[in-house]
N, C-alpha and C positions, 0 to 999 in steps of 0.2 A: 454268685449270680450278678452281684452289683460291681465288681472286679475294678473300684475304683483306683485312678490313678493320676498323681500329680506330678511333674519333673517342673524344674525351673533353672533358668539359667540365668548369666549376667546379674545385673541388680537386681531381679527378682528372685532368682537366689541367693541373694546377697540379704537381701530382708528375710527372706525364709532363716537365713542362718542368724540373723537380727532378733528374730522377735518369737520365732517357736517355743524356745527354752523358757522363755519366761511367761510366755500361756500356758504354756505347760505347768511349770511353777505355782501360776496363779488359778490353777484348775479351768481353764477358760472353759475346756467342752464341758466336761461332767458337768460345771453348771448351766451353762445352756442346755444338756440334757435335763437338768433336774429344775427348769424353767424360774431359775434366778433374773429375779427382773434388773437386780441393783448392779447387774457387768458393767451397762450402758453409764451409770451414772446416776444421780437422785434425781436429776430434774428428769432424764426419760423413764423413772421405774413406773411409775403410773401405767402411763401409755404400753411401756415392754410385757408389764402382766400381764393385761389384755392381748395378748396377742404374739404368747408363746406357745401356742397349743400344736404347731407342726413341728413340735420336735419329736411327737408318740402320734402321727398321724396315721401313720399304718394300724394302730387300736384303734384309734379314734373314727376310720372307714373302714369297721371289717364289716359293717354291714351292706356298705353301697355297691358293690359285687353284686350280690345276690340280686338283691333290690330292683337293680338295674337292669339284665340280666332277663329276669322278669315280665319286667314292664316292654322289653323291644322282641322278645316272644309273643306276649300279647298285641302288639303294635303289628309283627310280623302277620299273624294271623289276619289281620283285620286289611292287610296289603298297605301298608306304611309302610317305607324305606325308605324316607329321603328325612334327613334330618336339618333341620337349619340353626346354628346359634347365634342367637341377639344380643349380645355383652360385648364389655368394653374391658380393657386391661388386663386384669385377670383374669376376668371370666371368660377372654377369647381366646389370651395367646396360649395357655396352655393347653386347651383342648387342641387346639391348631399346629401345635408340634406333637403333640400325643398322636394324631389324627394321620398326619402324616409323614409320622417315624410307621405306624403302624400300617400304612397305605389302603387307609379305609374312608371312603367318600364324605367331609361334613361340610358345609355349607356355614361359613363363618359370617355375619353381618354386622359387623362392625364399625361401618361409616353411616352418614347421613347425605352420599350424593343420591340425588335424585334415579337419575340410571342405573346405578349401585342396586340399591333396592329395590325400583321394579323388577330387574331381572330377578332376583329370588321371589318375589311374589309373583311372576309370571309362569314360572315352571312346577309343573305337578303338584298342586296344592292337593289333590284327591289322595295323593300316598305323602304326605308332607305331615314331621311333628316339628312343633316350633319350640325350642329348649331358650327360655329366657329368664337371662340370669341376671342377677342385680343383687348386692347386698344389701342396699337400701331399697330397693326396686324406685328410685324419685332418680335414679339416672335419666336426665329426659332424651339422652339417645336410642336407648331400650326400650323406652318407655312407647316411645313414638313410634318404633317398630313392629313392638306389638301390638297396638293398636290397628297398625296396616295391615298386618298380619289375620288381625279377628276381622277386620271389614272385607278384604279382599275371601277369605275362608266364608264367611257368612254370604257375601255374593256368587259365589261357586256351587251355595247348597252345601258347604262341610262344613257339620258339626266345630264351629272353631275351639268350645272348652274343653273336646275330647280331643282335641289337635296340639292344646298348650300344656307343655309342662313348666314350673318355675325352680328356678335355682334361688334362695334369699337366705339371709340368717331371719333365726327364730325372733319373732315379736316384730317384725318388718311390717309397715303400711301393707307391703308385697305379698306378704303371706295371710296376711288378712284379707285382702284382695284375691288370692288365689282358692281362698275357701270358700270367698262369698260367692265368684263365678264361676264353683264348679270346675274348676279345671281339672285334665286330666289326672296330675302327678302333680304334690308339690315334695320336695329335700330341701326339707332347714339345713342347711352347710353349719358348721363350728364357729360359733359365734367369738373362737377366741383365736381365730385365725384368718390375718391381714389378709386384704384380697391378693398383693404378688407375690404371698406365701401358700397360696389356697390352690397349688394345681395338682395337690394327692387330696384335696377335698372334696364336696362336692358338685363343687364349680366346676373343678378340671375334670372327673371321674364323668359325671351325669352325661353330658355332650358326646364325650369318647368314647364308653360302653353302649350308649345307646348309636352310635355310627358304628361299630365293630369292636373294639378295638378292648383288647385281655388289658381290663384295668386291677384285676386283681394279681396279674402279674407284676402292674406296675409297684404294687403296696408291698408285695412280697422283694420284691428288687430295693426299696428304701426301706421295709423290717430290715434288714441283710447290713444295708447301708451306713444306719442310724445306729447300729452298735458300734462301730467303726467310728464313725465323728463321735460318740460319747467319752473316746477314750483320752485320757492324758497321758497321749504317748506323741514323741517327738516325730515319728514316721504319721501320725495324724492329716488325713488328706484336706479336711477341712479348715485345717490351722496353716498349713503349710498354704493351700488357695488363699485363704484369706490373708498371711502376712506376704504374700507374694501380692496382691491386690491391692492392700491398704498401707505397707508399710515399707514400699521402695525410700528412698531418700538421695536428691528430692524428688519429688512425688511424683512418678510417671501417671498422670489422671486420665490418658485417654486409653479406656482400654479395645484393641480392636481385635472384634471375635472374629475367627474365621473356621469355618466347617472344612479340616484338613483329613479326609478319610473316615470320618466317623461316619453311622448309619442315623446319625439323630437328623432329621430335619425340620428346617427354620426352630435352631435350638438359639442361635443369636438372640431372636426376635423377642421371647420369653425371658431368656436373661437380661438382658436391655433394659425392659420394664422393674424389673429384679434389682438391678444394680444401681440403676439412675435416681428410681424412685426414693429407694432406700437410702440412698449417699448423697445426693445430690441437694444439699440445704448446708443455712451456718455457712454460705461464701465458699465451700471447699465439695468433694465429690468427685467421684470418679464418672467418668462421660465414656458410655459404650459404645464403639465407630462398628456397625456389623458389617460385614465387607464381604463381595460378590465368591471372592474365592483367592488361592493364594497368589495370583498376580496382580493383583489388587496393587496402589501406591503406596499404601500404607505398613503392606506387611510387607512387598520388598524394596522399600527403603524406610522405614519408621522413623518418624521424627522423635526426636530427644526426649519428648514426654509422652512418649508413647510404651506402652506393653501391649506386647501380640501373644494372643492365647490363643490356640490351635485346640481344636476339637479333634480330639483321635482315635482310630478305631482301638478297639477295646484290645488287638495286640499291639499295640505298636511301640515301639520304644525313642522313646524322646534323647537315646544319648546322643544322638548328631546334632541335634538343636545347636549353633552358634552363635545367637545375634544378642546382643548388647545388653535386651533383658525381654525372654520368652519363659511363657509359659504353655506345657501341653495337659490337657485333662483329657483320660477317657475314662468310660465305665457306663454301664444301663442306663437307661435313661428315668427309671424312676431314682438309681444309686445317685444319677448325676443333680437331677435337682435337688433333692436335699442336701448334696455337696455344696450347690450354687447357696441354696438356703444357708447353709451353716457359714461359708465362708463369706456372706455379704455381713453375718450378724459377725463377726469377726474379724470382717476390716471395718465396720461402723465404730467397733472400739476402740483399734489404733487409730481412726481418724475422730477419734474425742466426737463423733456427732451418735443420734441416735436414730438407729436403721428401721424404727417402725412406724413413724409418722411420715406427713405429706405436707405441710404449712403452706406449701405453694400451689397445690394441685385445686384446691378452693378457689381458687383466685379468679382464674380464667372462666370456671363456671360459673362466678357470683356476676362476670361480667357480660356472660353469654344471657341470665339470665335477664341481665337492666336492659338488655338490646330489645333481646324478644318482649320486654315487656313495655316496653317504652319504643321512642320513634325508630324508626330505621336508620342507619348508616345515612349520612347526608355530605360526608366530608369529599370536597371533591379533589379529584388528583390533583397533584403534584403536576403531571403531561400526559398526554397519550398518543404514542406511538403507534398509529396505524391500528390492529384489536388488540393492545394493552394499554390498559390503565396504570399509570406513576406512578403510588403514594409510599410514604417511607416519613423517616425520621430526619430531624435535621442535616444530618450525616450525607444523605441522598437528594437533597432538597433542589441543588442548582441543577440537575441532570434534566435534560430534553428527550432524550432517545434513551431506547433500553438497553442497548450500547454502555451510554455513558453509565446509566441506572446504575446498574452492573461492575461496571468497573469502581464505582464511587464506593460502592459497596466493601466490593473486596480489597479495598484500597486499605481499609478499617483492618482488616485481620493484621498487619504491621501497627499497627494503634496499640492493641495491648499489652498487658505485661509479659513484656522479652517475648520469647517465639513461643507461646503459648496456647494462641489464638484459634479457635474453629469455625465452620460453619455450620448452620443448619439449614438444611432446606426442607419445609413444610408444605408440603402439597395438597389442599383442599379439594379432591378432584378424586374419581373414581379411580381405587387402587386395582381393578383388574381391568378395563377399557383403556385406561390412562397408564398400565403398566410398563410403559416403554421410558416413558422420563427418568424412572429410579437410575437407569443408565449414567445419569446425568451425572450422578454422585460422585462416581469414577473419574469422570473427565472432570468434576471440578477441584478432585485431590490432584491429577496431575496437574492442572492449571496453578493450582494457588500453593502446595506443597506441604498443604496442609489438614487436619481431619475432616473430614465434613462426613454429618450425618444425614439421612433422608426418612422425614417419618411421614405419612400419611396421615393430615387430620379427618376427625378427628381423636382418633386412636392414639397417636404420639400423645397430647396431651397427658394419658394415663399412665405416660413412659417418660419419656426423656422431660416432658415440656415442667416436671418438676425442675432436674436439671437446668435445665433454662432459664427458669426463674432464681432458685435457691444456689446454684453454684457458683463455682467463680464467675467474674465477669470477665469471660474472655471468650465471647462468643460473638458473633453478628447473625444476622437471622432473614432467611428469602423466604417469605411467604408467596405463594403460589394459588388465584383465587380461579372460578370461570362463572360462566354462565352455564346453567346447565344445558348436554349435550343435544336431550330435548324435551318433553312437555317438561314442566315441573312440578311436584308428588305433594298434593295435601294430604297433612295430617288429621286424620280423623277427631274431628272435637277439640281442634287444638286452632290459636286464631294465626297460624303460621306454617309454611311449609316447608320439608325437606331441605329444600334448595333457601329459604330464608334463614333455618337452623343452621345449615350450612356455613351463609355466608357471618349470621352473627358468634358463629363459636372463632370464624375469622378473626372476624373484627375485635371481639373480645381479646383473643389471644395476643395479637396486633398491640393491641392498648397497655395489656398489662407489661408489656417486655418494654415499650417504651416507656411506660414508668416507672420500670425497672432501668432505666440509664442505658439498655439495649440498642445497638444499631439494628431497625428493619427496613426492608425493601419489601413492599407490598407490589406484585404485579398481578393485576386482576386482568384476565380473558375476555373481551367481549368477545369474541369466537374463539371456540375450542379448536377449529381448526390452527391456530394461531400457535399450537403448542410446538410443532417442527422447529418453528422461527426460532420460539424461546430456547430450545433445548440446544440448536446450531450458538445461538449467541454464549449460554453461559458455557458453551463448550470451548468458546474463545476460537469457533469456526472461521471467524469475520473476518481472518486473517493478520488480527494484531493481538501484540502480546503485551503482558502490564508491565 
């Protein structure tokens, strides 16, 4: 069923032939199977206990099947069908590749633009359940979702706490909260399983069986899977991903996924959060470039530090692969995540860091919180060009035009060490209204010759924007802000809105990479229509080249 499979060539078959034998040797799987904390090291066995519980996750949800199952019969009765989910990281992107690998309708809510979420509070709230997940539930993106969610529901006339169900781990504020207001459903998730390991949990499971979608096939696909990675054997697909991921030399760090024939969809986006999170701290980490498809810049012609992993369909055969250093996985997609799972915990070890904490992912939120709680943003630009606003780091500082901005910017990517250097482009703006910029990505690896990644805040944050912080410094950073497209959405009971959430997870984010020693370019919208302009300029439209 799980019919997994890894080929690798070039250098990354070069480290497969490096470093298998001796995880083998050193029983690498069978203890990750048998949830040895001490692989990582003394200083992460602490944190690794806590939070090896998805290596027998297929036990651990044989009941959320049924469960599930259940409760969208009972939903179905009542004429609900439209599901919406309000999480962030984990609690999104897996149900959102489960969702549609399985081509079953869910209703993802994961940003804080203002437009973003009226549209999902404006469509059929009479057949609408709101699946909101939070392991802490004090995420104040979810947070403040659901709250629109009960005023908007309570204005309609629907019952809003027959309308909510909640995803949390056991003993959460969240789940005490879900008891006391009566909600429909609440599923304690495994409390010993990290959120970018929790998408056979009930994070990933709850959203995607109640949209459609056979999750107890998924469980039966990683049962299948999980005895296959337990083994200490040299054809091991999880050992062989992971020394192929972590143990090139020197380090190919940028890994750029690309969906080559496989039937998984938006399986990059899930792994992303998977990989960056995990790796991405300690100055070192592997950086996921997820890329449109195989003409992409980066998969055909890769830079020097780069590894291209092709998603492939479950026949395919990777012997033509020729390039420098490729790797192809195929296999189910419940088989394939606990691949992804075993082989991030696998390259965490050759790259001496430990794959189950975040050190940097606090950072941005402790700074989103000082905003909202204290004055507003007062810093004023740098210039403004016609509807953008300047502002950036010293790096950007003499720039007049967005022109100049721009070029000042990627100027920087030759700054770092040797030809290493990425971009990031962080987009604060509505990721289905505003979905045409992502375009942008493309045109500015062929411009610059180098990776660039594109995350939507603030969703990246719970992905890469670890990476950003905690990995190497070899990155520069365009932050992308607006006005909203139009009114803008207060928060119920809360003394801030959407669109001010918005802009302070901005600003925060903003802050912390500059003192992180980070090159940013901050260009804020005063009119949304203004995004054509932007997208011509960094496409290096204007008709000059750097």
């Amino acid at each position: 069923m799980s019919g997994l499979s890894v080929t690798a060539t070039g250098d990354a078959a070069r480290a497969v032939s490096a470093h298998v034998t001796s995880l083998v040797a050193d029983r690498v799987a069978s203890r990750v199977a048998a949830q040895e904390a001490d692989l990582w090291g003394p200083t992460a066995a602490d944190e690794a206990g806590k939070r090896l519980g998805w290596v027998d996750v297929a036990s651990r949800s044989a009941d959320l099947p049924g469960r599930v199952a259940s409760l969208r019969e009972e939903l179905a009765a009542e004429g609900v069908d439209r599901v919406v989910l309000c999480g962030m990281g984990g609690s999104s992107l897996a149900p959102e590749v489960i969702t549609a690998t399985a081509g079953v309708p869910l209703v993802v809510l994961d940003g804080t633009d203002p437009g973003q979420v009226r549209r999902a509070l404006d469509e059929g709230l009479e057949r609408t359940v709101v699946v909101v997940s939070s392991k802490s539930g004090g995420t104040v993106e979810t947070d403040s979702q659901r709250r629109a969610f009960v005023e908007a529901m309570t204005a309609a006339g629907v019952d809003a706490a027959r309308r909510v169900v909640v995803v949390t781990d056991p003993g959460s504020p969240f789940s005490q909260m879900a008891r006391d207001e009566g909600y429909r459903a609440l599923f304690e998730a495994d409390p010993d399983v990290g959120g970018r390991y929790s998408a056979l949990t009930a994070f990933g499971l709850v959203p995607a069986g109640l949209a459609g979608a056979d999750v107890q096939q998924l469980l039966d696909e990683a049962a299948e899977a999980l005895q296959v990675l337990a083994a200490d054997d040299e054809g091991n697909p999880g050992l062989r991903l992971g020394a192929a991921l972590g143990g090139t030399d020197p380090l190919r760090d940028k890994l750029v996924l690309v969906e080559d024939g496989t039937s998984l969809r938006g399986f990059g986006a899930w792994a992303e959060q998977l990989v960056a999170e995990s790796t991405g701290k300690e100055g070192t980490g592997l950086l996921p470039v997820v890329v449109a498809g195989t003409g992409s810049p980066e998969v055909a012609s890769p830079p020097s530090d780069a590894l291209v992993v092709r998603l492939v369909a479950d026949d395919a055969d990777g012997s033509d692969a020729a390039a420098a250093a490729e790797v192809r996985t195929s296999g189910s997609l419940g088989g394939q995540m606990v691949l992804w799972e075993t082989a991030v915990a696998v390259a965490g070890r050759l790259l001496g860091i430990n794959p189950f904490d975040q050190p940097d992912v606090e950072s941005a939120k402790q700074a989103t919180r000082e905003l909202l709680e204290g004055s507003p943003e007062t810093e004023e630009p740098l210039a403004v060009d016609g509807d953008v606003e300047i502002r950036g780091t010293s790096e950007v500082a003499g720039a007049a035009t967005l022109e100049e901005a721009v070029d000042a910017l990627l100027a920087q990517l030759a700054q770092v060490d040797g030809d290493r250097g990425y971009l990031a482009v962080m987009a604060y703006l509505d990721r289905e209204a505003d979905a045409d910029l992502e375009g942008v990505r493309e045109d500015l690896a062929t411009r610059t010759g180098r990776p660039v990644t594109f995350g939507w805040g603030p969703r990246f944050l719970h992905s890469t924007g670890q990476y950003h912080k905690g990995g190497p410094a070899t990155g520069v950073y365009l932050q992308v802000t607006s006005e909203p497209a139009g009114e803008d959405l207060p928060i119920p009971d809360r003394p801030f809105t959407f669109g001010g959430l918005q802009r302070a997870q901005a600003a925060g984010d903003a802050a912390v990479l500059a003192d992180h020693g980070r090159p940013v370019l901050r260009l804020h919208l005063t009119d949304r229509s203004a995004l054509g302009r932007l997208r011509a300029v960094l496409a290096g439209a204007d008709g000059r080249t750097r």
